[in-house]
C-alpha positions in Angstrom: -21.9 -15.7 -2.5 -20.1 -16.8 0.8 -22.1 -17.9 3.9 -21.2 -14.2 5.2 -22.6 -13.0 1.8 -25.8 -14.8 2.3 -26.0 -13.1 6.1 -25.5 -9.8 4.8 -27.8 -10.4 1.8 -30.0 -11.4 4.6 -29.6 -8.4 6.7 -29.8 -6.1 4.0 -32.8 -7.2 2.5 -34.8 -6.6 6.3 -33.3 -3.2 6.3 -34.5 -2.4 2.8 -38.1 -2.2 4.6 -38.4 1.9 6.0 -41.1 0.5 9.0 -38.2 -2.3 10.1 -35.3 1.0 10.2 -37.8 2.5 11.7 -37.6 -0.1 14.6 -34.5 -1.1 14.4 -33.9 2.8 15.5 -36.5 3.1 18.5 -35.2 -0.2 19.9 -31.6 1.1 19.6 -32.9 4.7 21.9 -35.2 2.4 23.9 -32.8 -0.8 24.8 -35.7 -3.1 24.5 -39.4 -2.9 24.3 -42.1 -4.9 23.2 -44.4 -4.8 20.2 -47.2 -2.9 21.9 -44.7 -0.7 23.1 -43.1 -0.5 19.4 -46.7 -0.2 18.0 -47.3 2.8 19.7 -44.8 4.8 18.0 -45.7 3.8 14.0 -48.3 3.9 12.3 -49.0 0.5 11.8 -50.7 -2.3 14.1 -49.2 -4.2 16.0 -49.2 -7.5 14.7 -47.7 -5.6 11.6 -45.1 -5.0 14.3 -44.9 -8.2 15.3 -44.6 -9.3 11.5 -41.4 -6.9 11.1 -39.5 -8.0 13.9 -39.9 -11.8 12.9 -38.0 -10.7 9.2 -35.9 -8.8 11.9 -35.3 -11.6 13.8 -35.0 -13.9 11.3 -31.9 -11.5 10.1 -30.7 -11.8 13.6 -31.1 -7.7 13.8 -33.0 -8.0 17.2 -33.6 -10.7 20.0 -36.6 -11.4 21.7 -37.0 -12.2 25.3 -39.9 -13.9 27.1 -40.8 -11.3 30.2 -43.8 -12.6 31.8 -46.6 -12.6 29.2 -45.0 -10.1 26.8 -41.6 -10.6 24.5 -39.4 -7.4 24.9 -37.1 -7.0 21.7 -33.8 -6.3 22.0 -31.1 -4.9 19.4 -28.3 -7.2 18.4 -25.1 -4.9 17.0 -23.1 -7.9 15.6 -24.8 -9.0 12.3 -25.0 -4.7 11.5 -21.4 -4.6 12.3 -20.7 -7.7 10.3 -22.8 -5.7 7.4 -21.1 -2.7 8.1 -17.5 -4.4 7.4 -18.5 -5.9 3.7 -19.9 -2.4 2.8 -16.9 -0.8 3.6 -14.4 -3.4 2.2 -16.7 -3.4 -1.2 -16.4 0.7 -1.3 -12.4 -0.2 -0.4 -12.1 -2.7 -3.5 -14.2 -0.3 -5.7 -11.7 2.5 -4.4 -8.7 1.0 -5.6 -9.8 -0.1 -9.2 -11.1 3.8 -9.5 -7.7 4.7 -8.4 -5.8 2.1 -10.9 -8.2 3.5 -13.8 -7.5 6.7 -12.9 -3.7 6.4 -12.8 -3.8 4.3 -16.4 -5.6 6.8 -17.7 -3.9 9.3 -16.9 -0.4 7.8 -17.5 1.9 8.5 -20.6 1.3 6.2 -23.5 
């Protein structure tokens, strides 16, 4: 696996986790919040929150900012879009050796 393999193994495996989606999605409609904001909307505590964005942050998924005596948590788009790229050129790849199958299967002997 390539370093940008290992980063999207990275990112993939903190999305696999339904609570971090979860987040990543109220932090995308809120801009930023913190974990006792983000607690309030799941139904988990919020050091469970603050547990999930440290695997999200550890994927570099979101960035957290010191304001005052809280850290508000921020979405960062680049290691999703990165993501987003290798799925696509995967299902591109997988595309055209369906499509060369297809064609020698369905040429003349």
């Amino acid at each position: 696996m390539t370093v940008a393999g290992d980063e999207v193994g990275t990112v993939l495996a903190a999305l696999a986790d339904p609570t971090r989606r979860h987040l990543l999605d109220i932090l995308a409609d809120a801009g930023n919040a913190s974990a006792t904001t983000l607690a309030e909307h799941l139904p988990v505590s919020r050091q469970a929150v603050v547990k999930h964005l440290q695997v999200l942050e550890a994927a570099g998924l979101v960035a957290g900012e010191r304001a005052g005596r809280e850290v508000r948590y921020a979405v960062r788009r680049a290691p999703l879009d990165a993501s987003a790229r290798w799925l696509s050129d995967l299902a591109a790849t997988w595309d055209r050796r369906l499509l060369a199958l297809k064609q020698a299967a369905e040429s003349p002997p």
